[in-house]
N, C-alpha and C positions, 0 to 999 in steps of 0.2 A: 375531551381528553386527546391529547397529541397521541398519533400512533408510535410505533415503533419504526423508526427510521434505521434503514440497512445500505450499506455504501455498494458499489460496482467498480471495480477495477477496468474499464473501461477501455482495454486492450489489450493484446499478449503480443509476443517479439515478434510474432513468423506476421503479422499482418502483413496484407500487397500491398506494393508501393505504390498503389495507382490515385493518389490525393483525394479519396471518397470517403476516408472515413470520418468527418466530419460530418457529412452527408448520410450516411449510416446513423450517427449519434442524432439528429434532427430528425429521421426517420422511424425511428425505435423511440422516441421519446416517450411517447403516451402507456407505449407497450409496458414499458420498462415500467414504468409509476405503478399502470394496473397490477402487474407480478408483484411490487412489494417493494420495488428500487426506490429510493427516497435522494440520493444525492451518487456520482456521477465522479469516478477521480477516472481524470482523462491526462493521456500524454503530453511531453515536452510539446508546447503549441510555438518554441521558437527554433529560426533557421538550424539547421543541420550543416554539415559538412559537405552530405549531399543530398540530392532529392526524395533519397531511398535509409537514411540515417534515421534510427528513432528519436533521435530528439535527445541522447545522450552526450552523444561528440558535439556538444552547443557551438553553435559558430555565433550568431549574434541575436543577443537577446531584446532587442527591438525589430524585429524584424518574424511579426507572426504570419508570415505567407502573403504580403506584401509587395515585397521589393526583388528583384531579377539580381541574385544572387546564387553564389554555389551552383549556378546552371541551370535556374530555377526560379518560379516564382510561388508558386505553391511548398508547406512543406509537404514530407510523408504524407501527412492528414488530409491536405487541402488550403484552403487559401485563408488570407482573415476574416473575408465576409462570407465565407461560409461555416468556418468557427463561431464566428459572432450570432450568423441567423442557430446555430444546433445547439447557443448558451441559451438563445433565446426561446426555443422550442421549447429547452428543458426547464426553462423558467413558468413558461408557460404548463407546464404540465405539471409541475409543484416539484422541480428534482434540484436539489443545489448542487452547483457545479465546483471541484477542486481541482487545480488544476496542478499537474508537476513540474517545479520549477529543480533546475538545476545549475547550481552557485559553486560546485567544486572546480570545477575545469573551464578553459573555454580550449578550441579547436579547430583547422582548419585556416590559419593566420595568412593574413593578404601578404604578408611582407617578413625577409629575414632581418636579425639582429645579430652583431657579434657583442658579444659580453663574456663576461668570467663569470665559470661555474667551478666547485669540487662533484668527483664523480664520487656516489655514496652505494653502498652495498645493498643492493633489493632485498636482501633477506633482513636487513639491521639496518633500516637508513639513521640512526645515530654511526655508524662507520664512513668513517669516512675512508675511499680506498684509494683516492688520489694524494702525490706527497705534497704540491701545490697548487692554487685554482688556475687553469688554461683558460683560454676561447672556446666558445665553440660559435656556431652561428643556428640559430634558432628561430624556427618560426612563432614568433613572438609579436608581432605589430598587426593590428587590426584596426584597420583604416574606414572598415565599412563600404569601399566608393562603390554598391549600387543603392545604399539609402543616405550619400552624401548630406548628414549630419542632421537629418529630422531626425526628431524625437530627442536625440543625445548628440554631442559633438564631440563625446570621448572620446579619445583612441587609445587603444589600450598597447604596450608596450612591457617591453622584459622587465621595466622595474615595477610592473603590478601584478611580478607572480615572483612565486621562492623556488620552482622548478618545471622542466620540460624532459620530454625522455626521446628526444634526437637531435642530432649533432650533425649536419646537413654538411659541414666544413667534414667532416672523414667519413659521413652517411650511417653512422653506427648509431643503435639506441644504445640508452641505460638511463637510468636515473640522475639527473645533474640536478643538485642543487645550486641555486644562484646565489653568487656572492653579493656585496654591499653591502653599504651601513644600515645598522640594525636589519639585517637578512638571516634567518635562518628558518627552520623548521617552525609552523605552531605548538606551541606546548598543551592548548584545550584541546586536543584531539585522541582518538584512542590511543594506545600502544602500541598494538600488535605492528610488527615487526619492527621494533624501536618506538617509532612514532609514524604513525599513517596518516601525517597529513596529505602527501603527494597519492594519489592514486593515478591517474592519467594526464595526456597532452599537458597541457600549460596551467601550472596549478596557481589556482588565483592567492595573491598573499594579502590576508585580512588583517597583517597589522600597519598597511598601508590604507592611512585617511581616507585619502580618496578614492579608494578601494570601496571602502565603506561609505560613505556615501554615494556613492554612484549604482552601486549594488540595490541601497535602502530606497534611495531615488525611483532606480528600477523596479523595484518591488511595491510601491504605491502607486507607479505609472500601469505597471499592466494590469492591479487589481481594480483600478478604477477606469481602463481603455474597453478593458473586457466585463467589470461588473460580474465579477467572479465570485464566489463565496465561501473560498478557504485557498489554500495553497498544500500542495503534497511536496515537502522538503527531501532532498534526493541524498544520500551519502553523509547523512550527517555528524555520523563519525568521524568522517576527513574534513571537517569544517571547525573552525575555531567555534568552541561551545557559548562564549563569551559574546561574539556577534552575532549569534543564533537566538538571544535572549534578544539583544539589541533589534535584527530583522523583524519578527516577529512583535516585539512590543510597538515598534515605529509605523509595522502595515497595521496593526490591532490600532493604533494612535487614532489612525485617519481613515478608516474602514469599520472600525465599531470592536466591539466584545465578540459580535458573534462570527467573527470572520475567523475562521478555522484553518486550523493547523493539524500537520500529522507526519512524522518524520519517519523516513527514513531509517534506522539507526540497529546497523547489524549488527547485535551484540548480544547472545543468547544466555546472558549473566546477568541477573536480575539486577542486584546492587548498580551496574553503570548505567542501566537502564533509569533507574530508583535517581541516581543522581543528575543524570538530564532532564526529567520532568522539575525537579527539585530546582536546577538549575535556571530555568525557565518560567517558576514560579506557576507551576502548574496553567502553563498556558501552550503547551502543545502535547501533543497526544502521540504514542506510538506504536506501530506494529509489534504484535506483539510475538516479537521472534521466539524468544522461549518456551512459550506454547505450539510455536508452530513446529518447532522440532520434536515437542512430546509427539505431536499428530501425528510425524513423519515415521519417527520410533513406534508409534502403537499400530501405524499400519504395516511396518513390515516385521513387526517381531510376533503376529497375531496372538494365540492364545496365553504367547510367554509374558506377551507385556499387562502389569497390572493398573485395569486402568482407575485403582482408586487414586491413583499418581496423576493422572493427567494433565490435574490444572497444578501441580506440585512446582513454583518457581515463575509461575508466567504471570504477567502485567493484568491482567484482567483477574486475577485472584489478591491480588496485593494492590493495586492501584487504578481499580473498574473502571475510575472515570478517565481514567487515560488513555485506556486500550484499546486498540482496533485490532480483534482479532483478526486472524484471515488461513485461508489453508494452504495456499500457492498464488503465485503471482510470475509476473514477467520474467523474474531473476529465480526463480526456481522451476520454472516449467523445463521439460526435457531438454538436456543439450544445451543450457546456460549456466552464468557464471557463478551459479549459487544450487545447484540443481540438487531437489531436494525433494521430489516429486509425489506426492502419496497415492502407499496404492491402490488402485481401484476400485479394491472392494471394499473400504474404509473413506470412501469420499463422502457418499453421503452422512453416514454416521460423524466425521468429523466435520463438515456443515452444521447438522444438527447439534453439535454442540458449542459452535460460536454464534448462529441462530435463534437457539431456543431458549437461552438463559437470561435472568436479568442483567446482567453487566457486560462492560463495552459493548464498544459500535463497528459492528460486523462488518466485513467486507466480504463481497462476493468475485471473483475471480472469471473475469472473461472467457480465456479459456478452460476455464472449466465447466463454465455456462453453454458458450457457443462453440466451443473446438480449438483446437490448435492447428495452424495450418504449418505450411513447409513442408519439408520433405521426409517427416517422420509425423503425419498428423494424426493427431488424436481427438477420438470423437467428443463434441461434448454432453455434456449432462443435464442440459435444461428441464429433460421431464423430471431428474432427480431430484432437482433442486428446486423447480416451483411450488412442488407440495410444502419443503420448508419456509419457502418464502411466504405464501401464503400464509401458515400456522405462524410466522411472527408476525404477518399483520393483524390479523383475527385471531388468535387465539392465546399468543407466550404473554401473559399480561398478568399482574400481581404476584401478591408473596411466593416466595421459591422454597422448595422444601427439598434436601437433598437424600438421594437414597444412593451415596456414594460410598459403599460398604461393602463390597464385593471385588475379586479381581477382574472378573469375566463377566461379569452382570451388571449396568450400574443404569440410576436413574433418578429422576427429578420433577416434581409434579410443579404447574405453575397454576395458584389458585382461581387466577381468573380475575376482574373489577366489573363492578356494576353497571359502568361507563359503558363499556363494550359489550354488546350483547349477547350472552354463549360460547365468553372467551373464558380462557382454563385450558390446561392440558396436561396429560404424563405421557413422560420420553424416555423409550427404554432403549438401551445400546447393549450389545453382546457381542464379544470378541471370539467364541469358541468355536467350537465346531458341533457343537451339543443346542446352542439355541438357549434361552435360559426364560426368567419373569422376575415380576416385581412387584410386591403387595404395597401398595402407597395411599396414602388416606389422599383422598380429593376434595373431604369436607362434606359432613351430613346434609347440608341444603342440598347435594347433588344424589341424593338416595334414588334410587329408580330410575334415573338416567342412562342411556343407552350410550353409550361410548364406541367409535368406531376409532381403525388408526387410516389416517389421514394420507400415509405412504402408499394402502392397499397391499402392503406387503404381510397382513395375518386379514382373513377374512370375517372372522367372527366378532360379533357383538359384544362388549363386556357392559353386564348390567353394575351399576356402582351399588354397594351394598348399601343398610338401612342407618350401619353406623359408620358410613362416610368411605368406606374400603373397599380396592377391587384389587385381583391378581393381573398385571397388566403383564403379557407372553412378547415375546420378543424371537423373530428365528436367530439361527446361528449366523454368526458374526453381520449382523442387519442391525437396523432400528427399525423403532415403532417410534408413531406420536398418533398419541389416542385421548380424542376428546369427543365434545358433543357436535354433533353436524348441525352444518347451518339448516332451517327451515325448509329450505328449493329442496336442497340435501335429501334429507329424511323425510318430506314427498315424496 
C-alpha cells in the first residue's frame, strides 16, 4: 500500500544569497524522506534580475544557472549542475521534485523600446486615464547576449506583452498598457481591480501565438532538461485561464498523466476556485487559500472562533482531490506581500489538520519547519511538526470519522488499514483556555489497547474500551494525536 505522501515548500523569502541552497536540497534529501517528505516544491530555478532575486523578477527562462548573466552565473539557489545533482538526490531517495515556474512577468530587459502605450488607473485598470496613446520608451527587448541563442533564439520584444510599469523617456512608473492591433487586457483573468491581468514588470500577452508557443515549448524543454515531476504554476490569476488549460495539457501531452500540477491562485472564494479546476478539467490542483484563511482567523480570534467552521468554503472539503492544503508560505510569512501569518500557538494544531485528515495533499512550509531568516527571524518548528509528520506516515490511514460538533473541542478518529501495521489514530484540537476531550469510537478490534498521544503534550495512557470507546483529553488550546505505539515504542 502506497503511503501517505506530504509536499515541502522548500524555501521561505529571507533565504542567503549565497548559491547553496541547492546544495542544502541534496544534503537534506534522505532526511527529509525519513521525516515523512515525499515530494519537494522548490523555487524559480531560472535567471533573476539579480544574483540575490528569488526567482520572481524572471529575467530568462532558459537560463538555470548556467550562463554569465545579470552579473552572475549561479542563480540565488546555485548553479544547474548542482540543481540537476539535488533533483537527483531526491530522486534517489524516493522525493518528487515540482518545481515553480513563473509565466506572468518577465524582467530585467537587455534593451529599451519606444512604442505607444495608454496610461490606466491602478486601482481600475479597465480606466483608462490618458486622453490619447503617447511614447514611452520601455524596457522591453530581451536579447539574451550571455546565452546567445542556445536552447531558444527568441527575443522577446514590446509586442509580446499588453504592459510595463516604467517609462524610462520621463523616468516615471505607473501602469501603461500597450497599444496595437488586437492589444488590450486579458479577459480569462480575475477581476479585482477591473481586471488583473498586469501585476508586474513586462507583462507577458497570451493572446500572442507565439507567445504561446514559445512559453508551451518552454515548459516541455525544462520538464524534460531537469526530469522534473510536476510544475508549481505562479500568479495564476493574472494569467489567461484559457492557456493555463493549454500549458498544462501540452506538458501532461509529453511528460505523462502523472506529471503534476498545482497553482498558484489567490482567491479565497470558493466558486473561482470551483471554476479553474473545472476549467482545466480537473487536471491541476490548488492551494487551498480559503482554508488557509480560516486557519489564519481561528488563530487569532482564539476561543471566539468556532472551529466546527473550519473547513466551512475551502477546496479540500468541496474538491479533496484538488487541494493542497498548507498553513503559510513565502507570500504570507512576516513582512510579505500577502502576510497572513498564524499564530503561534495555533501552528501545530493547524498542521494537524492539513496532516491528519484523508483528503488533499498537504504542504509543509519551510519556514515553519526550519525558520525564517532576515532581520525579524523566527524560529522554526521542526520538533512540532515531525511528530505530525510522522503520524501521517504510520499512522492517519482509513476511514475517517468526524467528531466535528463542538466550538472549542473538535476531533476525528482515523480507523487505521491492515496494510499498515498499528496505523489508526484520534486527533483532538482545543481552542480554549479550559482544555477540553473527546469520546470517539476507534472500533472494537482495538478494545484493551493502550493508546498514547504522539505529541507528548498529555502524559497518560488511554486504555480503548471493550465496546470500541475511549475519552480522548486534549490541554487548552493544544492538540492531541493518540494512538497505539509502535513495538521499539512500547518496549
Amino acid at each position: 500500500m502506497e503511503r501517505n505522501r506530504t509536499m515541502m515548500q522548500f524555501f521561505e523569502w529571507h533565504l542567503p544569497p549565497d548559491h547553496k541552497h541547492w546544495n542544502r536540497l541534496e544534503e537534506r534529501a534522505k532526511e527529509l524522506k525519513e521525516a515523512g517528505i515525499g515530494a519537494v516544491w522548490i523555487p524559480p530555478v531560472t535567471k533573476g534580475i539579480t544574483g540575490e532575486d528569488n526567482g520572481y523578477g524572471v529575467y530568462d527562462l532558459y537560463d538555470l544557472g548556467e550562463f554569465d548573466q545579470k552579473g552572475t552565473i549561479p542563480t540565488k539557489y546555485g548553479t544547474k549542475e548542482e540543481l540537476e545533482n539535488a533533483i537527483k538526490a531526491c530522486h534517489d531517495a524516493g522525493i518528487f521534485v515540482y518545481i515553480d515556474v513563473v509565466m506572468n512577468h518577465k524582467a530585467g530587459a537587455d534593451e529599451k523600446e519606444t512604442f505607444a502605450v495608454v496610461e490606466v488607473d491602478g486601482e481600475n485598470r479597465k480606466n483608462v486615464l490618458s486622453e490619447k496613446p503617447f511614447d514611452i520608451e520601455g524596457w522591453t527587448k530581451f536579447t539574451f547576449p550571455g546565452r546567445k541563442g542556445k536552447y531558444s533564439d527568441f527575443i522577446w520584444t514590446f509586442e509580446h506583452f499588453n504592459g510595463t510599469d516604467y517609462d524610462a523617456k520621463k523616468d516615471r512608473t505607473g501602469v501603461f498598457r500597450i497599444e496595437g492591433e488586437l492589444k488590450s487586457w486579458n479577459e480569462n483573468v480575475d477581476d479585482e481591480f477591473g481586471n488583473y491581468d498586469f501585476l508586474m514588470f513586462s507583462n507577458i500577452d497570451y493572446s500572442h501565438p507565439k507567445v504561446r508557443e514559445e512559453m508551451i515549448r518552454w515548459g516541455k524543454w525544462m520538464a524534460e532538461t531537469l526530469d522534473c515531476d510536476g510544475y508549481r504554476l505562479d500568479a495564476i490569476k493574472h494569467i489567461d485561464h484559457v492557456f493555463i488549460d493549454e500549458f498544462t495539457k501540452e506538458v501532461q501531452s509529453e511528460r505523462g498523466d502523472d506529471f503534476f500540477f498545482v497553482g498558484e491562485f489567490w482567491v479565497p472564494d470558493l466558486k473561482d476556485c470551483a471554476s479553474m479546476i473545472e476549467e482545466t478539467e480537473g487536471r491541476i490542483h490548488l492551494f487551498d487559500v480559503p482554508l488557509k484563511y480560516n486557519l489564519y482567523s481561528a488563530s487569532h480570534e482564539g476561543a471566539k472562533y468556532d472551529l466546527t467552521k473550519i473547513f466551512e468554503g475551502s477546496i479540500v472539503e468541496n474538491y479533496p482531490q484538488n487541494a493542497v492544503p498548507f498553513v503559510d508560505n513565502h507570500d504570507t510569512q512576516p513582512g510579505e506581500s500577502l502576510e497572513s501569518f498564524l499564530a503561534d500557538w495555533f501552528k501545530q494544531s493547524a498542521y494537524a489538520l492539513i496532516l491528519l485528515r484523508k483528503d488533499g495533499y498537504p504542504c509543509v512550509f519551510y519556514g515553519d519547519y526550519y525558520g525564517i531568516e532576515g532581520e525579524k527571524p523566527v524560529k522554526g518548528k521542526k520538533e512540532a511538526i515531525d511528530p505530525l509528520l510522522y503520524s501521517r506516515l504510520h499512522k492517519a490511514y482509513g476511514d475517517q470519522d468526524d467528531y466535528i460538533d463542538h466550538p472549542n473541542t473538535i476531533g476525528w478518529v482515523r480507523r487505521g488499514v491492515k496494510e499498515i501495521e498499528r496505523s489508526g489514530c484520534a486527533v483532538v484540537i482545543n481552542n480554549s483556555e479550559e482544555g477540553g476531550e473527546k469520546k470517539m469510537f476507534v472500533g472494537e478490534e482495538r478494545a484493551g489497547e493502550n493508546w498514547v498521544d504522539f505529541l507528548k503534550t498529555r502524559k497518560e495512557i488511554i486504555e480503548i474500551g471493550e465496546d470500541g470507546w475511549a475519552v480522548f483529553p486534549v490541554n487548552a488550546g493544544s492538540v492531541s494525536v493518540w494512538g497505539l505505539p509502535d513495538l521499539d515504542v512500547e518496549e
